[in-house]
C-alpha positions in Angstrom: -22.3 -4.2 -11.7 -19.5 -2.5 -9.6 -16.3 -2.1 -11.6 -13.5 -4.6 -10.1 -16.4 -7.3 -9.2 -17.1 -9.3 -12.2 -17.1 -12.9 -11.5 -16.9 -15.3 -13.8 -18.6 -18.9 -13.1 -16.1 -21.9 -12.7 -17.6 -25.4 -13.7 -17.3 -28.3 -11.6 -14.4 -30.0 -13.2 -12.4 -27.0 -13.4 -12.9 -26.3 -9.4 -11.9 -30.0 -9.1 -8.9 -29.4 -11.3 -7.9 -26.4 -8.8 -8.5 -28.3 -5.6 -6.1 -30.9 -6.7 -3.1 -28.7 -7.4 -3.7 -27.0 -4.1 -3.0 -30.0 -2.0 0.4 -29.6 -0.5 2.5 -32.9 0.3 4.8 -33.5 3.1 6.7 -35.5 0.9 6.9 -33.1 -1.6 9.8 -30.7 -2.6 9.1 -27.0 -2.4 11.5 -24.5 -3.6 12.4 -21.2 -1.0 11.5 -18.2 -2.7 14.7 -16.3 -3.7 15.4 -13.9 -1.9 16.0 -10.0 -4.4 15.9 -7.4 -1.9 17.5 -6.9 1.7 18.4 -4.3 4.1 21.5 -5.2 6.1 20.8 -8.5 6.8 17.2 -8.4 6.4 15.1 -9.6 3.7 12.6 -7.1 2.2 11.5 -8.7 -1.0 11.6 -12.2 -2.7 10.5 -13.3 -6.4 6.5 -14.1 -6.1 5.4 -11.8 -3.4 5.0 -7.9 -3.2 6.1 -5.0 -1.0 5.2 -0.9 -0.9 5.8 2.3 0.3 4.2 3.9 2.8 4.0 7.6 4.1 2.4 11.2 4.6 2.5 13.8 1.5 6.4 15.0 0.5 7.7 12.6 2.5 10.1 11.7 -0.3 8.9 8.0 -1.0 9.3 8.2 -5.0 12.8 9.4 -4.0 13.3 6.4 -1.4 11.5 3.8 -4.1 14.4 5.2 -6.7 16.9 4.0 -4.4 15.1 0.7 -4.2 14.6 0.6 -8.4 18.4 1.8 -8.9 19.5 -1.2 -6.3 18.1 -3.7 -8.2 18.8 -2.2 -12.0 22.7 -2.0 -11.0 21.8 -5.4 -8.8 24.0 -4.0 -6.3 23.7 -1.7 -3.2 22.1 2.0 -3.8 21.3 3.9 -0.1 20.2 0.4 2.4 19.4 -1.1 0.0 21.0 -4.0 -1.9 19.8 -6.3 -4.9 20.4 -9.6 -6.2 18.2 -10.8 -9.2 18.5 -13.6 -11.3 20.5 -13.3 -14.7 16.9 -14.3 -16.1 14.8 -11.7 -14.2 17.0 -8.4 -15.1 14.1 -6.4 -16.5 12.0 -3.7 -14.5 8.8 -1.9 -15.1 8.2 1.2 -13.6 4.8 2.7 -13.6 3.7 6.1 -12.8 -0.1 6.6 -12.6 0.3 10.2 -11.2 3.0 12.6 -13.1 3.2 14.0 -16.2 5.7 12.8 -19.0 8.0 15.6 -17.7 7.8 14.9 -13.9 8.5 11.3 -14.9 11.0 11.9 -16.7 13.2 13.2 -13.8 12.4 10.2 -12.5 13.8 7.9 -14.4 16.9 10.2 -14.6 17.4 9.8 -10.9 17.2 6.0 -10.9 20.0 6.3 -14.1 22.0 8.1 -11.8 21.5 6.3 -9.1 22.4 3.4 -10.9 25.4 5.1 -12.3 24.2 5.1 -15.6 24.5 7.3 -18.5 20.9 9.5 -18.7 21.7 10.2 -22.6 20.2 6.7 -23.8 17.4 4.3 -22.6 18.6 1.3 -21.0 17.3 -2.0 -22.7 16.3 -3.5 -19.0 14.2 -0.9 -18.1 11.1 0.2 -19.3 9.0 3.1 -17.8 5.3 3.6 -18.6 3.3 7.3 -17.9 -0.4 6.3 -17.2 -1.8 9.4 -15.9 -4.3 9.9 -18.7 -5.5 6.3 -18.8 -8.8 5.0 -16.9 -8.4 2.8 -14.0 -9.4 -0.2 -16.2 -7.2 1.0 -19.1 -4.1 0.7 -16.4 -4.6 -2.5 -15.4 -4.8 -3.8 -19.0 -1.7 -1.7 -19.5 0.1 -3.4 -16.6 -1.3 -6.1 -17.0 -0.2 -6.5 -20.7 3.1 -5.5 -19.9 3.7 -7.7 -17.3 2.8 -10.7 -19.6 4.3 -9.3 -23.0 8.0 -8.4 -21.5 10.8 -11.1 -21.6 13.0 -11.4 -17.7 10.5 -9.5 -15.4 12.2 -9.6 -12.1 10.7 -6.2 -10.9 8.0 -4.2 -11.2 6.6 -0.5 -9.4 3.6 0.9 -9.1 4.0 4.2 -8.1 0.6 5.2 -7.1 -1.4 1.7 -7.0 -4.6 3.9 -5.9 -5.0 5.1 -9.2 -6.0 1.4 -10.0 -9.8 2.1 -8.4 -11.9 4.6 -8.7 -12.8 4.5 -4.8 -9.9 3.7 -2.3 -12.8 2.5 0.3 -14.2 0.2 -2.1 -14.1 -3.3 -0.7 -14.3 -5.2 -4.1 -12.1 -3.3 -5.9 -9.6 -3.4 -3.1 -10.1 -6.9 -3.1 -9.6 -7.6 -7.3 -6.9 -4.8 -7.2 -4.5 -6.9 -4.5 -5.8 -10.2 -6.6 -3.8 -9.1 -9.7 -1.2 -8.5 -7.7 -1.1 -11.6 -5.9 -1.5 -13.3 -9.7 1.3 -11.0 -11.6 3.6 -12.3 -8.5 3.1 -15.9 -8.1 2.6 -16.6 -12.0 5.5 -14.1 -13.2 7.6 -14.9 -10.2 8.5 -11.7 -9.8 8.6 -8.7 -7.1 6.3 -5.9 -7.3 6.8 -2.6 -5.4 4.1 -0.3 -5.2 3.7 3.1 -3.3 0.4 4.6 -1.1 -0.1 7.5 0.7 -1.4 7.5 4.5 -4.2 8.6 5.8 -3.7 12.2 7.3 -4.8 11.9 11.1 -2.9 8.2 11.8 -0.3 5.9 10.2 -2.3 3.6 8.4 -2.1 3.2 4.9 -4.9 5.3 2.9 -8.6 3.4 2.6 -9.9 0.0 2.3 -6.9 -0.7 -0.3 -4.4 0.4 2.1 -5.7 -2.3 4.6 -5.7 -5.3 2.2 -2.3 -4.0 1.3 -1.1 -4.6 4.6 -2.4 -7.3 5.2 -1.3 -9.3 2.1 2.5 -7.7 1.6 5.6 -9.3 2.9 7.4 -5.8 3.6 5.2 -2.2 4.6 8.1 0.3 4.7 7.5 4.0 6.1 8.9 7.0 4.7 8.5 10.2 7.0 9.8 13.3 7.7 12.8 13.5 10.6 10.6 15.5 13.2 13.9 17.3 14.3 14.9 18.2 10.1 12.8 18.2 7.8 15.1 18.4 4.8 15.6 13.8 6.6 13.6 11.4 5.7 13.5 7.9 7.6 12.7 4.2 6.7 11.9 1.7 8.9 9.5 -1.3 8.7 6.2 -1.2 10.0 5.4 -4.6 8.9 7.8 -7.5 7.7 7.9 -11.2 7.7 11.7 -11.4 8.5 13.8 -10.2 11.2 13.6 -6.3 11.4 16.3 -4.2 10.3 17.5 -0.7 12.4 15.7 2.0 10.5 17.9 4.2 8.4 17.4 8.2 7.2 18.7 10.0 3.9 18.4 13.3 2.5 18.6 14.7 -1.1 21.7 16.7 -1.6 23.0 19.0 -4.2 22.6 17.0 -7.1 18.8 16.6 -6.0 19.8 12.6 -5.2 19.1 10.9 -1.9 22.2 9.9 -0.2 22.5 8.3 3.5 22.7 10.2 7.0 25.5 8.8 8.3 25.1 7.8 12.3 21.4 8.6 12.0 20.4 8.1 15.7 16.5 7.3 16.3 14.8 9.3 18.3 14.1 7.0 21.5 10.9 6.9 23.5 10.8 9.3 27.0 10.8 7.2 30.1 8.1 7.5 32.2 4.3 6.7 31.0 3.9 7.3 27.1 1.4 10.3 26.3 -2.2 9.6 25.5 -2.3 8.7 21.5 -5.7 10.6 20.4 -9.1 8.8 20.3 -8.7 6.2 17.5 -12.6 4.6 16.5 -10.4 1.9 14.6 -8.3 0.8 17.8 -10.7 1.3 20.5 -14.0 0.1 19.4 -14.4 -3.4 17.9 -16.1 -4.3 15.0 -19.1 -6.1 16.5 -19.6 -2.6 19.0 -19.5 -1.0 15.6 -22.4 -3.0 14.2 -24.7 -3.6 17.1 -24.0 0.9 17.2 -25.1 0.9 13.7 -28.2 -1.2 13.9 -29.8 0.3 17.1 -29.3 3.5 15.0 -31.1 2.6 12.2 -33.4 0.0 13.1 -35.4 4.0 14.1 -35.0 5.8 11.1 -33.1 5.1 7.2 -31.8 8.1 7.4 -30.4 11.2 9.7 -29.1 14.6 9.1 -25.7 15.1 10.6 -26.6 16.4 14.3 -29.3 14.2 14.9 -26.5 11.2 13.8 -24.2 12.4 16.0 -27.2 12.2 19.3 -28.3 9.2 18.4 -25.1 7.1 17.8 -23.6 8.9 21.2 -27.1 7.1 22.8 -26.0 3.8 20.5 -22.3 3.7 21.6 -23.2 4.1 25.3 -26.0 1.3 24.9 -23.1 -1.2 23.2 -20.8 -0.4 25.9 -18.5 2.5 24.1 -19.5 5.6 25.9 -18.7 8.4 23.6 -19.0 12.3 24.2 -19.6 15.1 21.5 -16.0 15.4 20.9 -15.5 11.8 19.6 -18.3 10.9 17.6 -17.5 13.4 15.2 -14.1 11.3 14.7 -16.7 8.1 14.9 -19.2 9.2 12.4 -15.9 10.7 9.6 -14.2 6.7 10.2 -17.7 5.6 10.2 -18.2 7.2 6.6 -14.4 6.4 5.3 -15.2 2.9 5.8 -18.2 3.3 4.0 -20.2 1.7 6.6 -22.7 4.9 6.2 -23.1 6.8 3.0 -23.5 10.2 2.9 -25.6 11.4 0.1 -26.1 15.1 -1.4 -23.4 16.3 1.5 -26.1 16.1 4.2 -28.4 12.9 4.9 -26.4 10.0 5.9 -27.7 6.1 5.8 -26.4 3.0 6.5 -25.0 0.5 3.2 -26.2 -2.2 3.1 -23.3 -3.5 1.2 -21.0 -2.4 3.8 -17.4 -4.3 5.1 -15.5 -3.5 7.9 
C-alpha cells in the first residue's frame, strides 16, 4: 500500500460520536483564535492554524523564517515581524530536515542573535531537532513525538516540510502530510511554520504538496530576490485571510543577520498593456479539457514514445478545444507528467495513471 495512505476503519458508533461534536450551534460560544503573529497591522498567524514560506532557491527564506522564529522567542518585534504568545505557549520547535548538524547550528545562532540572546548556552524554550538522516516516516514520528511530548508548544517550523514524502506529486501523501498538520494545530493549539521551495518556471509552490499547502494555510508568504539587487530580498503575501500588509525587503549585513531596507519602494507595474506571461498548461487549460485530452489519447494506444505523445495530444488538444502547436505541448506533456497524470517509465514510454488527481 502507498506510504502516507493507510486508513484505518471507523465503526459506526465512533462516526456517530464524530458527527455529534461537529455540529456547530448558533447559540453556542466560540472562542476567536488568538492572534501570535502580525505584520504591521496584519495578522499572519493565530494558535490552531499554519503558515509557510515560499520562494525560488537562495532566496534567503531560512534567513526570513529566523526573523519570524526570533520574533516570537523574544515575543517582541524582530525585522516586520512582531510576536505575542501566551505565557503558556512560550516553547518553539524548530526542525530542519535538510542541513547538517553544522549548517544547523548557524542557524540556531542567528535566531539567538536575533533574539538578543547569548549563543554560549541553550535556551530552555527552544528546542531544535536535525532530521536529515531520518526516513520520511521516522520524521513524522519524530515531530510528531515531539509535538505531543513537550510542555507550552506555541510554535513550531518545519524547515523543509517536503522531506516529509518521498514524492512531492504524490496526492495521498500530500493529503496525510497537510492532515498532520491540520491535527498538530487544532489539537496542540499551536502555530506551525513551515518552508517550500517553488517550482522553477512559475510562482507556485513546488508539487502536489505545494498545492494542498496553499490551499489549506492561513498566510503563503514569498521570499525573492530584489530584481534590481540581488544582495535584497522581499516579502509579501501571496495568499492571506486578513487584510494584506505592504511588502517589505531586508538584506543580511556584516554580521551575516537580516536587517530591514529602510524606504524599500516596490517596483510598480508599467502603464500601458502588461506583457504576455508565457504559456501556462495550469492557467489556460481546465481540468476537464485536460481529461477529455488524455482519454482521446489513450483510448488508441496504453502507451507512446515521447514524439508520437507529443502528435497525438497536439491532435487531442485541438479536438477538446485547446489548439496547441509543437512549442507548447512540450510544456503540456512536462506539467502533464509533474502532475502525475502520465507516468513516464524507463525515461522513454509514457502512459496514463490510472490513479491520477488533478
Amino acid at each position: 500500500m502507498e506510504y502516507g495512505r493507510e486508513r484505518s476503519p471507523i465503526k459506526r458508533e465512533e462516526a456517530w460520536q464524530l458527527w455529534q461534536q461537529s455540529i456547530l450551534s448558533i447559540t453556542g460560544n466560540y472562542e476567536k483564535a488568538p492572534e501570535v503573529f502580525k505584520i504591521d497591522d496584519t495578522v499572519i498567524g493565530t494558535l490552531g492554524n499554519f503558515s509557510a514560506s515560499i520562494g525560488k532557491a537562495k532566496s534567503k527564506k531560512t534567513f526570513n523564517v529566523s526573523a519570524i522564529v526570533a520574533a516570537a522567542l523574544k515575543n517582541g518585534k524582530v525585522l516586520n515581524y512582531s510576536a505575542s504568545f501566551p505565557s503558556d505557549k512560550s516553547t518553539i520547535i524548530y526542525i530542519d530536515t535538510e542541513q547538517s548538524p553544522y549548517h544547523c547550528l548557524k542557524v540556531m545562532k542567528r535566531i539567538f542573535q536575533l533574539a538578543g540572546l547569548s549563543t554560549e548556552a541553550n535556551h530552555p524554550c527552544f528546542k531544535f531537532l536535525a532530521l536529515r538522516k531520518n526516513t520520511p516516516e521516522e520524521r513524522i514520528a519524530i515531530i510528531n513525538e515531539a509535538i505531543y511530548g513537550t510542555d507550552n508548544v506555541g510554535l513550531v517550523v518545519i524547515d523543509g516540510i517536503r522531506d516529509l514524502v518521498y514524492d512531492i506529486n504524490g496526492p495521498s501523501e500530500s493529503t496525510y502530510i497537510i492532515s498532520k498538520l491540520m491535527q498538530w494545530t487544532d489539537e496542540k493549539q499551536i502555530h506551525l511554520h513551515t518552508i517550500l521551495h517553488q517550482n522553477k518556471g512559475d510562482e507556485n509552490a513546488r508539487g502536489h504538496i505545494g498545492t494542498e499547502l496553499s490551499n489549506k494555510a492561513e498566510t503563503i508568504l514569498q521570499v525573492e530576490k530584489d530584481k534590481a539587487d540581488s544582495n535584497i530580498s522581499k516579502v509579501e503575501a501571496v495568499h492571506i485571510r486578513a487584510m494584506d500588509f505592504k511588502p517589505f525587503a531586508f538584506r543580511i549585513n556584516e554580521q551575516a543577520l537580516p536587517e530591514i531596507v529602510e524606504d524599500y519602494v516596490v517596483e510598480e507595474s508599467k502603464p500601458g498593456r502588461p506583457p504576455k506571461e508565457p504559456f501556462d498548461p495550469y492557467k489556460e487549460i481546465k481540468v476537464e479539457q485536460h481529461e477529455k485530452a488524455l482519454r482521446f489519447v489513450f483510448a488508441k494506444k496504453g502507451v507512446y514514445g515521447y514524439e508520437e505523445l507529443q502528435e497525438a495530444l497536439v491532435e487531442a488538444y485541438n479536438e477538446v478545444g485547446c489548439p496547441i502547436g509543437r512549442n507548447k505541448v512540450t510544456k503540456v506533456i512536462t506539467f502533464l507528467r509533474n502532475k502525475r497524470m502520465i507516468l513516464q517509465e524507463n525515461g522513454k514510454k509514457y502512459s496514463l495513471n490510472p490513479d491520477r488527481h488533478y
